[in-house]
C-alpha positions in Angstrom: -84.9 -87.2 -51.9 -81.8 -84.9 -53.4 -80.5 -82.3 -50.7 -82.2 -79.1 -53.3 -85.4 -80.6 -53.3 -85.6 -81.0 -49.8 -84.3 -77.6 -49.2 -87.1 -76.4 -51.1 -89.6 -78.8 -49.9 -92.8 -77.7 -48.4 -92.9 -80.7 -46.6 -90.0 -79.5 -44.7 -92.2 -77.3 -43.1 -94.8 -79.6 -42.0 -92.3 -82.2 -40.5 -90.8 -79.3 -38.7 -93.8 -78.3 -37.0 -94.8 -81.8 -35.9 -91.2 -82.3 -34.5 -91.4 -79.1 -32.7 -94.6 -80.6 -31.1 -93.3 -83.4 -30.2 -90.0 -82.3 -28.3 -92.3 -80.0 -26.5 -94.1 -82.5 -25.8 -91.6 -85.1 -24.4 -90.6 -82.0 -22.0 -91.5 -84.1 -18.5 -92.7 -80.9 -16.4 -95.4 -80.2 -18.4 -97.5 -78.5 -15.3 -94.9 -75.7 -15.8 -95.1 -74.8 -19.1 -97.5 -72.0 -19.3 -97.2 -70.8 -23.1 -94.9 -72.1 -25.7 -94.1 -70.6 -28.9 -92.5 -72.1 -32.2 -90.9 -68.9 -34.5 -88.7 -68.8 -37.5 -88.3 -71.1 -40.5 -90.1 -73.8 -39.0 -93.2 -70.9 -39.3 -91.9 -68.7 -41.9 -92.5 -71.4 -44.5 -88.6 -71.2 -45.0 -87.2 -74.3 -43.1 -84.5 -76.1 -44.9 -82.5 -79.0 -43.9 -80.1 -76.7 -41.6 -82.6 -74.8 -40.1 -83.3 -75.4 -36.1 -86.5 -74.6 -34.2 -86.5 -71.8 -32.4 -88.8 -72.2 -29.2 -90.3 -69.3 -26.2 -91.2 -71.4 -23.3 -93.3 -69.1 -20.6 -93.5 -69.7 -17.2 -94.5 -68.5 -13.8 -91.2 -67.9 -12.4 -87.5 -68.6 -12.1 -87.4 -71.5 -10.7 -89.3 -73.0 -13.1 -87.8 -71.8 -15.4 -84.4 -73.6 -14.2 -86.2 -76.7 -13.8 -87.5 -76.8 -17.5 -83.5 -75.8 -18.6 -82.4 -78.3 -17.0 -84.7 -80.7 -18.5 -84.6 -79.5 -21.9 -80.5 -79.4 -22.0 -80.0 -82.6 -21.1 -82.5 -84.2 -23.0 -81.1 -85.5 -26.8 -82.9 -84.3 -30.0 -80.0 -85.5 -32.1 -81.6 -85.0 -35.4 -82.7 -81.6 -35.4 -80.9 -78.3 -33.3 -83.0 -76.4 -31.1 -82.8 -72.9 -29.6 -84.9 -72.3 -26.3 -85.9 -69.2 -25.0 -87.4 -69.3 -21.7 -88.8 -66.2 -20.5 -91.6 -66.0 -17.2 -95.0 -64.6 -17.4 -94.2 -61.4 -16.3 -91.2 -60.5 -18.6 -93.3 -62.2 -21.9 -96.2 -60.2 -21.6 -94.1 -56.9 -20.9 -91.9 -57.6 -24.0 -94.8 -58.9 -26.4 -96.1 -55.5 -28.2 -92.6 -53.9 -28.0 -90.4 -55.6 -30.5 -87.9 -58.1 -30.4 -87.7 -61.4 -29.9 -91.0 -61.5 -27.6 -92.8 -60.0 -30.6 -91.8 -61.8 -33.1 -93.0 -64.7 -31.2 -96.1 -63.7 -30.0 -97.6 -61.5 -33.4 -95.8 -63.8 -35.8 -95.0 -67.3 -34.0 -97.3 -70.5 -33.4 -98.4 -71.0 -30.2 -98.3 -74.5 -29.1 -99.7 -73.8 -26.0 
């Protein structure tokens, strides 16, 4: 398949979704991992063949949210870039009806969990 086809290829789209399932996933400390989120081109219908996957991972607190950075940034998804977002209960749900990247998530995003 060309390079323009696939930038316009709705197919994109599809494949981006199941990769961003499975990276989530192959996350080992599942148990933490209260919501996820997938926002972006991967949702917008817009992914191309540069595009990344833009991820909110919620949690219940800090420290779990240090052990899932840890995980997730040494971990190697070497064929597609990924931008992670972790934010705790708390903080998502205050942020989620007030705009920015929260909102976007949560009105316009796919939860994965």
């Amino acid at each position: 398949m060309g390079l323009l086809k696939m930038l316009h290829d709705p197919e994109m789209n599809k494949w981006a979704q199941q990769k961003a399932v499975e990276v989530l996933n192959s996350i080992p400390s599942q148990d933490l991992i209260l919501e996820a989120y997938l926002f972006g081109s991967a949702v917008y219908g817009n992914f191309t063949a540069d595009s990344d996957l833009d991820f909110i991972i919620v949690t219940k607190d800090q420290a779990s949210i240090k052990q899932l950075q840890k995980e997730v940034y040494t971990a190697r998804f070497t064929d597609i870039a990924i931008d992670w977002i972790f934010k705790t209960k708390e903080s998502f749900d205050e942020r989620k009806n007030f705009g920015g990247v929260c909102f976007v998530a949560f009105h316009n995003g796919m939860k994965l969990r």
